[in-house]
C-alpha positions in Angstrom: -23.9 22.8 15.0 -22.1 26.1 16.1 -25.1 28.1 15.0 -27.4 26.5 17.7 -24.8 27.2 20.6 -24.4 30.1 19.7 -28.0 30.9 19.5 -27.9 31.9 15.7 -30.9 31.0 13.4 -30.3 28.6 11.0 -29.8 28.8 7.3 -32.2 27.5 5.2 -30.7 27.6 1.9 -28.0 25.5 2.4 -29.5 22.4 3.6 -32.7 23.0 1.0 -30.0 23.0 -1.9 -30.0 19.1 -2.3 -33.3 18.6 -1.6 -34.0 20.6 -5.0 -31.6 19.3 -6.8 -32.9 16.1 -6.5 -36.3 17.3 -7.1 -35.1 19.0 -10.3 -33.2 15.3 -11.3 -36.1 13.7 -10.4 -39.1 15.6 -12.5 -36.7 16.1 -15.6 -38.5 13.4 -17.6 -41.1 14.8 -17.1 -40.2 18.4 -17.9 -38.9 16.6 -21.2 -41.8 15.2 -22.1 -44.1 18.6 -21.8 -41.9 20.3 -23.4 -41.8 17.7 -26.3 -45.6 17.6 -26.1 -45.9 21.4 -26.7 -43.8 21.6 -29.1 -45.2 18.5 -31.5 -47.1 20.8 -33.7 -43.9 22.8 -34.4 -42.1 19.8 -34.9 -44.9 18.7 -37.7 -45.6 21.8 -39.4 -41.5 22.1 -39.8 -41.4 18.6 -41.2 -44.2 18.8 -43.5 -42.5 22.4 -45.0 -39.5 20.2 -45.6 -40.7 18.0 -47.6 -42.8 20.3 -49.7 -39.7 21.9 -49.9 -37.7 19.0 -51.7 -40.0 18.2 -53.8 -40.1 22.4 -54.9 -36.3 22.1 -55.3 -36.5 18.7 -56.8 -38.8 20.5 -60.0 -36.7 23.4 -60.2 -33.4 21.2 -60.9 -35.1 19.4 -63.3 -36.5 22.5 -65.2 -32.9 23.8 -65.2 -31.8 20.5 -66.4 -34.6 20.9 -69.4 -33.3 24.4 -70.1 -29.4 23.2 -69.8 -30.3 20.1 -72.5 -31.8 23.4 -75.5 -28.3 25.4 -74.9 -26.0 25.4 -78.1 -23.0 23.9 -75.3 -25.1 21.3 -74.4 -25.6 20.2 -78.3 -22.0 21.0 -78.9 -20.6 19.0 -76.1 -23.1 16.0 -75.5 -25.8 16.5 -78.0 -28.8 13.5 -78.0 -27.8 10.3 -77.2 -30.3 8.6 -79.2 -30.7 9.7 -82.9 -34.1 10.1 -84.4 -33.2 7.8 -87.7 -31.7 5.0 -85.9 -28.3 5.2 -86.4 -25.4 5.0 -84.5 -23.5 8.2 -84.8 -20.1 9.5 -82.6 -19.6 12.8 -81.3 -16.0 13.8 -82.2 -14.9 17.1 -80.7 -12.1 18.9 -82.3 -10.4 21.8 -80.4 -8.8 24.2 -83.2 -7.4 27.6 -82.2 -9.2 27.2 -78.6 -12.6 26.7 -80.1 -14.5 23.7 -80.0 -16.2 21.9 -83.4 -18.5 19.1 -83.1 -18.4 16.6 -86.1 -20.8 14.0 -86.7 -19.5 10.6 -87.8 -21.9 7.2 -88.2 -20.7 4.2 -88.4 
């Protein structure tokens, strides 16, 4: 109250400070909820790449997987799991000299 004694003006910005912060707590919901509205589309468009994205990676993994099952390791190590005559056969896996053999026994 100095400043009107003395005949000085009186600030403005000081005593408007808390009236807009509490403006600016007060309309945040609805800052929020415009900014959510404009950015829905984004939001959608992102979502929908995503899952044609998965289901792009999904098919290349099993590709590989197809490619991975025709390599000469793959036969060596695992080969088929079913046999075409009916059988039941057992992968034995020698290591001599550091190199793998794959015998085939059926019991």
């Amino acid at each position: 109250m100095g400043h009107i004694a003395r005949a000085e003006p009186v600030d403005f910005y000081p005593l408007f400070r808390p009236f807009v912060l509490g403006f600016a707590v007060l309309i945040f919901p609805s800052v929020i909820a415009m900014i959510n509205g404009v950015m829905k589309p984004t939001v959608t468009a992102t979502s929908a790449m995503v899952t044609d994205s998965d289901k792009a990676v999904a098919q290349l993994l099993t590709m590989k997987e197809e490619a991975i099952k025709k390599t000469a390791y793959w036969q060596m190590y695992v080969g088929q799991s079913v046999q075409a005559t009916g059988t039941s056969g057992i992968n034995i896996i020698m290591v001599i000299r550091g190199r793998a053999l794959k015998a085939l026994a059926t019991i």
